[in-house]
C-alpha positions as CSV (number, residue, x, y, z in Angstrom):
1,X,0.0,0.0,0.0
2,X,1.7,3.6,-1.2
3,X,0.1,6.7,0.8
4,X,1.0,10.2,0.4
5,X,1.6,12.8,3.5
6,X,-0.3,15.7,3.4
7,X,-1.7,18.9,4.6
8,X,-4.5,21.3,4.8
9,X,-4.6,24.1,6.9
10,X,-2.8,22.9,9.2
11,X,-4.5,19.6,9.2
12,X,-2.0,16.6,8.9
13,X,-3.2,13.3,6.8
14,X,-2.0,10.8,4.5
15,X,-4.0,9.4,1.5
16,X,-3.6,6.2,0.6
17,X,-2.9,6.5,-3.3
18,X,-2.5,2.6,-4.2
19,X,-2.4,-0.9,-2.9
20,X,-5.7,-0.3,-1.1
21,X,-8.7,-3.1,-2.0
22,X,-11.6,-2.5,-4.2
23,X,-14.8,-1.6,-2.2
24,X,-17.9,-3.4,-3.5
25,X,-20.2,-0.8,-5.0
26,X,-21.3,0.9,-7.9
27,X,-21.0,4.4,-6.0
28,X,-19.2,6.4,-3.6
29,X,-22.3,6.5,-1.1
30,X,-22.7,2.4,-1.9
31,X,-18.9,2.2,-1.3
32,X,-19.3,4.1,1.6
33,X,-22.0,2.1,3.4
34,X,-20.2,-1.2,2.9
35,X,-17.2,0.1,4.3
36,X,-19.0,1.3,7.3
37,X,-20.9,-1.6,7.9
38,X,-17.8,-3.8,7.4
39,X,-16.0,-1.8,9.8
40,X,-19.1,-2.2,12.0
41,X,-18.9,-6.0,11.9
42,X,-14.7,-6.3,12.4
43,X,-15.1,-4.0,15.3
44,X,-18.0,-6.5,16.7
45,X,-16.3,-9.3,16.1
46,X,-13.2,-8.4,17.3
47,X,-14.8,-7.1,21.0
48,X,-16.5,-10.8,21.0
49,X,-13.5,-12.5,20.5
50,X,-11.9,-10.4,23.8
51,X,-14.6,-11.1,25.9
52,X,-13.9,-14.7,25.0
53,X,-10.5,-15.0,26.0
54,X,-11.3,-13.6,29.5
């Protein structure tokens, strides 16, 4: 994955510019909702799997 360090004013980011996996969707607002809800559903998972190693 490349990224690129940037800056507007005064706010520092990077953007990722290539490497990065397709997101399913025809567009940007379909992408966006997939990535949120896929986030959504790591993040859930992920707190399940802690609370079943304690």
């Amino acid at each position: 994955m490349s990224e690129l360090g940037v800056h507007a004013e005064g706010e520092i980011g990077r953007v990722i510019i290539d490497g990065a996996l397709d997101i399913l969707g025809k567009t940007m607002m379909e992408k966006m909702v997939q990535a949120q809800a896929d986030l959504e559903l790591k993040v859930s998972i992920n707190l399940l799997q802690q609370r079943a190693w304690r």
